[in-house]
N, C-alpha and C positions, 0 to 999 in steps of 0.2 A: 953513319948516322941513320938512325932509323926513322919508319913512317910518322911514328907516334912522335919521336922526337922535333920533327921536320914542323908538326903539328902544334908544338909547345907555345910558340909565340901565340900563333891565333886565340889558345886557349886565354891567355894571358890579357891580349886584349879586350876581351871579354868582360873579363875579372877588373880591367881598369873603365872599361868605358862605366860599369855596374856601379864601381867608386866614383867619377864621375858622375852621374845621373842619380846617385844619392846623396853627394853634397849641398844640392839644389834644396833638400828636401829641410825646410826651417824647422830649427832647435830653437832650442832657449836662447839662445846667444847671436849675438850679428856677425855673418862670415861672407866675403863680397861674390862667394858663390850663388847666394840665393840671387843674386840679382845678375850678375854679368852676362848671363847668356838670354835676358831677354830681349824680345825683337822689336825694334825701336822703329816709327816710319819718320825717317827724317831724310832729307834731302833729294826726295821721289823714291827713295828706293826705302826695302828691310832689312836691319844693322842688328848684330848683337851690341848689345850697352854698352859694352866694354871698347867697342870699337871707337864709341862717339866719347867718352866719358873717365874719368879717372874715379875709380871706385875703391873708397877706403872706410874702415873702420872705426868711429869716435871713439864708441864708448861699449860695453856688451853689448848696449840694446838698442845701438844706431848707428845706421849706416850713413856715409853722404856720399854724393854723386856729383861731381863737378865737371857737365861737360866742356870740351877744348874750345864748341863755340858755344856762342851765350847764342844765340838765335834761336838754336835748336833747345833750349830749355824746357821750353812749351812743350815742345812734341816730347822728351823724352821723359816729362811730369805723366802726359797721359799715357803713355806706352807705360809705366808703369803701374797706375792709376788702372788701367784696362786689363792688367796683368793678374793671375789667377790668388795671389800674394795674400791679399788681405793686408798690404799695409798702404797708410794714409798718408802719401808724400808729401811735404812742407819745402814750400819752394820761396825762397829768401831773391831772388832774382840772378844769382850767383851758385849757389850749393842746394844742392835739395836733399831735406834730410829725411832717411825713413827711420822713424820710431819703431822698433819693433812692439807691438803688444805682447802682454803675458799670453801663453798659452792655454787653454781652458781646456778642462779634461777631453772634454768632445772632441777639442781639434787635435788634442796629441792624438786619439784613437783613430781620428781619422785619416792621419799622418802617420800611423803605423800601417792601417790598412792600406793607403799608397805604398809603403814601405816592402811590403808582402807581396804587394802585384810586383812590383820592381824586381823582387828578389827571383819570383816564379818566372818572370820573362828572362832572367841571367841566368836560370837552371834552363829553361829552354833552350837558349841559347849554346849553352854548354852541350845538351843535349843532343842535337843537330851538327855540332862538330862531330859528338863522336860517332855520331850516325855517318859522316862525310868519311871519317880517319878508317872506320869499319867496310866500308864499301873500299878505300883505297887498296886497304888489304886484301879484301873478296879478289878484286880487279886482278893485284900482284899473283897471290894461289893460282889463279885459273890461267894469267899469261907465264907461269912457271916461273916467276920472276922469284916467287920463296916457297919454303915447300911448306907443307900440312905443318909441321911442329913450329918453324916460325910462325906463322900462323896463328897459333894458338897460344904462342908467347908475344906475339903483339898484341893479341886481345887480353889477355891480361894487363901487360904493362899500359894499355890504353885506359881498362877498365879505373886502375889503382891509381893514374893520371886524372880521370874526370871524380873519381870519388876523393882527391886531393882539392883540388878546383871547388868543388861543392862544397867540401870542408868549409875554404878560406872566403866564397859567400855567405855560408851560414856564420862563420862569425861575423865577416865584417855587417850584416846584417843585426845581428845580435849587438853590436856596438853603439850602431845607429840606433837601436829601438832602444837602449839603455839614456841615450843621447837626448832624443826626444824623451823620452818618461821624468829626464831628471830637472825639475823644477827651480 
């Protein structure tokens, strides 16, 4: 197995944590990603939602949030409430339900513009690996561990790896802004 090989997973990582941190990002539609990983103060300490809350799906365009104790209701209305979201939680004493609003052109734009920083920080990211896989190899040439021509065929295979990788953000990017624009 080779450098670049060895390298695969982290790449991959990458590419999920990217999918990951743009499910967060609100569509048209209610999906219990927008909400579960936000940080709730309840019990002296900071919770992801999901930890305190069973979080499900009504209807496209609403979420509810039932947490395990009723106590902590209050805190986890404003933890939302406090939350960068833009929605207006409705708290029944039991479920609290968030309505999503329509999206207004401003906000999708603005919601792509996040989308593009997101996408440029996971080219980064990609980026810095192969800057890390490229030093590996420097490392290996000079300790005589491979010679010149491998060398130069790990950098390639490295190269056709991160231009793979960059591919499959630019679509799933492209999926998500298709995502958000669709009304």
């Amino acid at each position: 197995m080779s450098i670049v090989d060895n390298h695969k997973g982290d790449f991959n990582q990458s590419v999920e944590y990217f999918k990951k941190d743009i499910s967060s990002l609100r569509t048209g539609r209610a999906t219990p990603a927008l909400v579960e990983d936000l940080v709730i103060e309840a019990y002296g300490a900071r919770q992801a939602l999901k930890a305190l809350a069973s979080i499900t799906v009504q209807d496209a365009k609403t979420i509810a949030v039932e947490p395990w104790d009723k106590s902590i209701t209050m805190a986890v209305e404003a933890g939302i409430r406090a939350s960068q979201l833009g929605i207006n939680p409705v708290n029944n004493g039991k479920v609290i339900l968030l309505p999503l609003p329509e999206l207004s052109s401003e906000r999708r734009q603005e919601l792509i513009k996040v989308l593009h920083q997101k996408i440029e920080a996971a080219r980064i990211a990609i980026r810095q690996l192969r800057e890390m896989v490229r030093d590996e190899i420097e490392a290996g040439e000079k300790a005589k561990e491979i010679s010149e021509d491998e060398k130069y065929k790990l950098q390639d295979e490295l190269e056709e790896m991160v231009k793979e990788f960059n591919e499959k953000l630019k679509e799933l990017g492209e999926g998500k802004e298709t995502e958000i624009n669709t009304i």
